[in-house]
N, C-alpha and C positions, 0 to 999 in steps of 0.2 A: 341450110335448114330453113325451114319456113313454118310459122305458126298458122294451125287452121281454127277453123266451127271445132267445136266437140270438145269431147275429155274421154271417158274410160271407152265409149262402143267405136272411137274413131277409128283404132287400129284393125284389121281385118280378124273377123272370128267372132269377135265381141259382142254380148249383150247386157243390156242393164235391165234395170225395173226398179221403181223406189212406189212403196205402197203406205196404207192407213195400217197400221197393227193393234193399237190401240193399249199401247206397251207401259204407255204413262201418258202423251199428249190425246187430248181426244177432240184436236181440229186441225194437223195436220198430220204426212206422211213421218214415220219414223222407222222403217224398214225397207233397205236395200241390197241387190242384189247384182254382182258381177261373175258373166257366165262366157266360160269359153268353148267354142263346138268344139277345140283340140287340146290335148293337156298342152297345159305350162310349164315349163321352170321355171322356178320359184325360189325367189329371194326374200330376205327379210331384216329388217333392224326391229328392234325391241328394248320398254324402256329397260333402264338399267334401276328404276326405286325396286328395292327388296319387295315391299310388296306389291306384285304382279297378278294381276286379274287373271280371271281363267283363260277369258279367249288368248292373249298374250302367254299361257304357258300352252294350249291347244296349237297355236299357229307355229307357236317357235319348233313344237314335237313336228309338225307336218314342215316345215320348209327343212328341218334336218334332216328328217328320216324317210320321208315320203318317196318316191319316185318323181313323182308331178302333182300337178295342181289343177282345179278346171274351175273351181266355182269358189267366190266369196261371199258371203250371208252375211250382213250389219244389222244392229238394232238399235234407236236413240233413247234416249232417254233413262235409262236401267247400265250399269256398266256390267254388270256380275264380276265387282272386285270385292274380298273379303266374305267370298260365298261359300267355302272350303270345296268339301267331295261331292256334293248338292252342283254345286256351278260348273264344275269339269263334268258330270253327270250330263249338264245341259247342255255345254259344249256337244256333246258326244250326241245329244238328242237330239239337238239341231244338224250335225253333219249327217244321221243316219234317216231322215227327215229328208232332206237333199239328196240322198243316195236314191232315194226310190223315185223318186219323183223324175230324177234326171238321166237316170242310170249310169251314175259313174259310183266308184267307191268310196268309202265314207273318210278315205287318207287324203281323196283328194279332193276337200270341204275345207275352207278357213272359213274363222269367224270374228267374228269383230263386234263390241258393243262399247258404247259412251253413253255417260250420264250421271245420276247419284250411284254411288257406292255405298254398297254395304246389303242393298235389298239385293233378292233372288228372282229371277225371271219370271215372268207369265208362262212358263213355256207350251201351255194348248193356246195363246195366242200368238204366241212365237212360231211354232207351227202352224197354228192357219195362218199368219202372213204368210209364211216360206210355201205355201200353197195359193195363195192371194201371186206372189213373185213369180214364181213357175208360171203361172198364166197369163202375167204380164208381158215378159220378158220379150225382146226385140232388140234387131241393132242400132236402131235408127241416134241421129242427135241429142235428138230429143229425149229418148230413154234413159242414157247417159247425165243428162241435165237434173233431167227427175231422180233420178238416182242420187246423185251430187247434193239436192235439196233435203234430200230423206234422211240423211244422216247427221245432218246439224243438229244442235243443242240450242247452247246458247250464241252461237253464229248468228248473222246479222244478211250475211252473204255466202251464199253457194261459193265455189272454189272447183273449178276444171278451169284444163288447160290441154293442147292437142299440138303435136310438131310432126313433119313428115321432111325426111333427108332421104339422100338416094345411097344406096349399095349393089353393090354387081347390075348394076340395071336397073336394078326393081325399087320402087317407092316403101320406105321404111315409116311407121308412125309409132309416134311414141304418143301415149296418153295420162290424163291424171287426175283424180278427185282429189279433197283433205277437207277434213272441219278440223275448227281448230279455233278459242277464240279466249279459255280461259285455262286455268292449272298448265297453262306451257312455260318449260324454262327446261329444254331434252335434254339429254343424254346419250341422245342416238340419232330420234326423232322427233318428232311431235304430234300427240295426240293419234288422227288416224291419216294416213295417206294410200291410196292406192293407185298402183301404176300400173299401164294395160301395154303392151307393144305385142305386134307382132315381127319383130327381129327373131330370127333364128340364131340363137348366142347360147350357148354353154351353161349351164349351172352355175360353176366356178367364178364364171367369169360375171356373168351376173351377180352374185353375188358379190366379187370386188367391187363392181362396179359402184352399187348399193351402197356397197360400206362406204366407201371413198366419197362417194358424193354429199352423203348426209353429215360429213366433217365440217363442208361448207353452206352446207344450208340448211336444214331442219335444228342443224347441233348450232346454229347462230342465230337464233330468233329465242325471245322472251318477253313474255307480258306479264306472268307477275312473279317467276323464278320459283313457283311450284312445278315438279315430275310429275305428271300423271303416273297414276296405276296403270293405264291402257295404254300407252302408247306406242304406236305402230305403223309400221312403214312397208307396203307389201309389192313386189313388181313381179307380176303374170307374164312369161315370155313366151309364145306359141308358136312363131317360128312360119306364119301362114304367109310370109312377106315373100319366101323364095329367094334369101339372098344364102350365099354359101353360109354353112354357121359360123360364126366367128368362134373359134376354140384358141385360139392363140393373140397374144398383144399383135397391134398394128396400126394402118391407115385405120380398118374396119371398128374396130374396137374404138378407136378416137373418136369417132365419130359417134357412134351409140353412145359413150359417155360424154360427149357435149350434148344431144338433145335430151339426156336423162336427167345432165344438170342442170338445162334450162328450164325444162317439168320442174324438179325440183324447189330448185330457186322463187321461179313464179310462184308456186304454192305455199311455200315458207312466207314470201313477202304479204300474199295473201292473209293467213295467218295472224302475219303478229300486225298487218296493221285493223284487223277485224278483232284485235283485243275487247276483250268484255267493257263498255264502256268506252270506249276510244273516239278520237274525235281527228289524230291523225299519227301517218306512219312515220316512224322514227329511228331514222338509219345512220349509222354512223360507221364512218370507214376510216381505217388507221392504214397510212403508209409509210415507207422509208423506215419500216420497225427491223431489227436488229433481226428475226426470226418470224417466221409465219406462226409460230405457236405463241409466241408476244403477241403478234399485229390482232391476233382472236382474243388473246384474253386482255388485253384495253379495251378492243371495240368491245365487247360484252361487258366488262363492270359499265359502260358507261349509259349502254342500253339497257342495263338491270339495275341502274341507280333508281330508287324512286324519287330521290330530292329531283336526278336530271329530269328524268318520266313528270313530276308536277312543275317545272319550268317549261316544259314543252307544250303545256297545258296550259299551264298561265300565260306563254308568250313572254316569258321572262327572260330576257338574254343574259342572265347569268353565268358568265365563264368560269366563274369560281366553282360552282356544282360538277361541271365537265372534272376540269383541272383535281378537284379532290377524288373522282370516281375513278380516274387512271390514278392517281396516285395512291390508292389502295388496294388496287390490281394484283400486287405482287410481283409488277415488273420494277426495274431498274432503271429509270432513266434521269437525265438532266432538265427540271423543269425550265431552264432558262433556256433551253435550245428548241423549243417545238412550237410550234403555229397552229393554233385555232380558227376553223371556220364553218360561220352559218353558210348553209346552199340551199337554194328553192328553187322553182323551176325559172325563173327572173334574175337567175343570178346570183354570184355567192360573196362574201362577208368577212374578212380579216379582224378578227375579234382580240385575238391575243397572240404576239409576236413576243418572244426573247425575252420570255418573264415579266411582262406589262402586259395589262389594257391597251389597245392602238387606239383609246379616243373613239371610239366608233358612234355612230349614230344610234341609239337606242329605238327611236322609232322607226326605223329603215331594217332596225334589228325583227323591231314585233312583227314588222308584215312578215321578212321570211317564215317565222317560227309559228305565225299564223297559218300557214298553207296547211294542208291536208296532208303535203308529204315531204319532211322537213330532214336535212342532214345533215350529221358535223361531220367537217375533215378536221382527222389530227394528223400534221404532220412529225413524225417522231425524229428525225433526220439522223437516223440510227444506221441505216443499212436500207436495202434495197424489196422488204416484202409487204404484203397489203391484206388487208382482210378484212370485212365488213358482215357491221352484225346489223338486226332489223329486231324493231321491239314497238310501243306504242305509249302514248300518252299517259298517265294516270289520274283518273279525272272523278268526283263521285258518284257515278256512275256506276265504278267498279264495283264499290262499297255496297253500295242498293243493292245490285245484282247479286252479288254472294250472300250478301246476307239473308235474302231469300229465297237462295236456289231450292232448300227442297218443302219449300211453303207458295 
């Protein structure tokens, strides 16, 4: 597997376009577009908060019941969650908007929006962006990139990523956009992601794939342990690579779902260290846990603590903050049997050994915890599994920001 240039137009077929709509922001792009010359199969995670936005009950009906899929339509800034028969309306306005335009049918249209909830669309601006889109649209990098920027909110940083592995001969790419910076703490996934490949792979199997993989990456990142209304995870499968299709488990299959969870992953970490106000990423990995479903639910209380999130911000090497956030976890363990450690990129840190403090250096401590990209290892010496979650600083920052999101 090898990482390239690009993100969604990487894999063959693919086009993007990110335009001006004039949706809510009125000096940048906030409407994007993902276009396939071939239908897809079509996968999908979606959040699990009751209440669900429209595009999120529109996408879920099209990846269940649809045949295929060819086109995605985004808009930023407006989520249309909490819009009732009015927002499914527009759902429907905007896929049958893309059906003329592009000539495919209006089943196989997803949508996608983020932003404030509770308002209703522009939708004659929504439509003439999805006409502004259409005549953008291109394969090239760089569409892709622009595309990537058009769908941020309060992101700080675009988010793509592109992997190419070989199958029966042929060069396979996987591709991938997400914004994602505030209300993340998933349940499936996070906020929005969209995944481009052209592998020839099954529905079904796609679809496992999807599930399985957002276990370990979208469903372990949090920045401040709010579900979005929106949140959505989508992967386009077109099949234009020319590799036999993968319909059954194998080599082939292993393969697709390593480069899906390396997309993944990337974007999750992406994500939560572009937390609303952040200043650095904050990962922390539990091994030697009794069970991989412990080793996730420690590493996350510890990345959803907010005492640990403002130590990591202050540069406070506080073990006690860690130590209380697994131990409120829900798991079972012996606190005089586990090892605590600072890691940065210079080296990592024995903080807490066998129910003590090891004396450690406090200021040897602040430089790690200073780095941009800072992580505890716990060791649990429980059994033999690992799992690591990714979350960010809590700084005020945060505070500002929300407090004036829709002023």
């Amino acid at each position: 597997m090898k990482q390239i240039e690009g993100g969604v137009t990487a894999a063959k077929g693919f086009e993007a376009a990110g335009v001006e709509a004039n949706i809510k922001y009125k000096d940048r792009m906030d409407m994007a577009l993902i276009y396939s010359t071939a239908p897809c199969n079509t996968a999908g995670t979606f959040t699990t908060n009751v209440v669900k936005a429209a595009p999120v009950l529109w996408d879920k009906d099209i990846v269940e019941n649809s045949p295929y899929a060819q086109a995605v339509v985004v808009n930023a800034g407006i989520a249309n969650a909490c819009t009732g028969k009015q927002g499914m309306e527009y759902c429907g306005a905007e896929a049958k908007k893309m059906s003329e335009l592009l000539n495919i049918p209006e089943n196989a249209v997803l949508v996608g929006s983020t932003g404030e909830i509770g308002k209703q669309l522009p939708i004659d601006r929504i439509c003439a962006g999805i006409e502004k889109l259409v005549a953008a649209k291109d394969s090239s990098i760089e569409a892709g990139h622009i595309a990537s920027k058009a769908i941020m909110t309060t992101d700080t940083v675009n988010k793509e990523i592109a992997v190419t592995f070989e199958l029966d001969g042929r060069t396979v790419t996987v591709g991938g956009m997400s914004k994602g910076s505030g209300m993340i703490h998933p349940n499936m996934c996070t906020m929005l992601a969209y995944i481009t490949t052209d592998a020839a792979i099954s529905k079904e199997l796609l679809q496992e794939a999807l599930s399985t993989s957002v276990i370990d990456t979208y469903n372990m990142i949090s920045v401040d342990g709010d579900t979005s209304t929106n949140d959505t995870c989508l992967v386009l499968a077109n099949g234009l690579a020319g590799n036999d299709e993968i319909a059954q488990k194998g080599e082939a299959y292993d393969k697709f779902c390593e480069a899906l969870n390396f997309v993944n992953t990337y974007l999750a970490r992406k994500m939560a260290g572009d937390g609303e106000g952040a200043t650095a990423l904050f990962e922390t990995t539990v091994y030697h846990a009794a069970t991989k479903q412990e080793a996730r639910t420690l590493a996350k209380s510890v990345i959803c603590s907010s005492l640990t999130k403002a130590m990591i911000f202050g540069h406070d090497a506080n073990a006690g903050r860690i130590l209380c956030a697994l131990g409120y976890s829900g798991v079972q363990f012996d606190p005089e049997k586990i090892d605590l450690y600072f890691q940065g990129k210079n080296g990592k840190m024995l903080i807490y050994k066998d129910g003590v403090s090891t004396g450690y250096s406090e200021e040897d401590a602040t430089k790690i915890l200073s780095e941009p990209e800072v992580t505890v290892l716990v060791d649990m010496k429980m059994g033999n599994e690992t799992a690591t979650a990714w979350g960010c600083d809590l700084t005020y920052d945060y505070v500002k920001i929300n407090a004036d999101y829709r002023s």
